[in-house]
N, C-alpha and C positions, 0 to 999 in steps of 0.2 A: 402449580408453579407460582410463586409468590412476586411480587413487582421490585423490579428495582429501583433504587432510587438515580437520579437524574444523573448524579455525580459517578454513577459506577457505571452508569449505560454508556458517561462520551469515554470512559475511560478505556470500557472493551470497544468501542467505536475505536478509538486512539490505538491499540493493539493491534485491529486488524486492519488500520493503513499504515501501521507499522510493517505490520507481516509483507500485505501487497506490495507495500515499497522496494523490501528486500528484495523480493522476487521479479521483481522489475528490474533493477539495478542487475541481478543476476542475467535475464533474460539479455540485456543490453550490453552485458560485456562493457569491451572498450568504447563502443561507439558512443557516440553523440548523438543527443534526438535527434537533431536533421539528419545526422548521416544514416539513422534509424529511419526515418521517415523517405529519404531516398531510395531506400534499397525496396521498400514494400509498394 
């Protein structure tokens, strides 16, 4: 497997708090993080 360079590792880094983000936002629906943080 060969190294990447710096600039391509924050970028897939970048991508996958892309990705989490999405799926957080979905997970969260309407709510608002306190009203998120309320309910659990």
């Amino acid at each position: 497997m060969s190294a990447h360079d710096p600039r391509e590792r924050d970028l897939v880094k970048c991508e996958d708090m892309r990705i989490h983000a999405e799926r957080a936002c979905e997970y969260l629906g309407e709510r608002t993080l306190e009203e998120f943080l309320d309910v659990t």
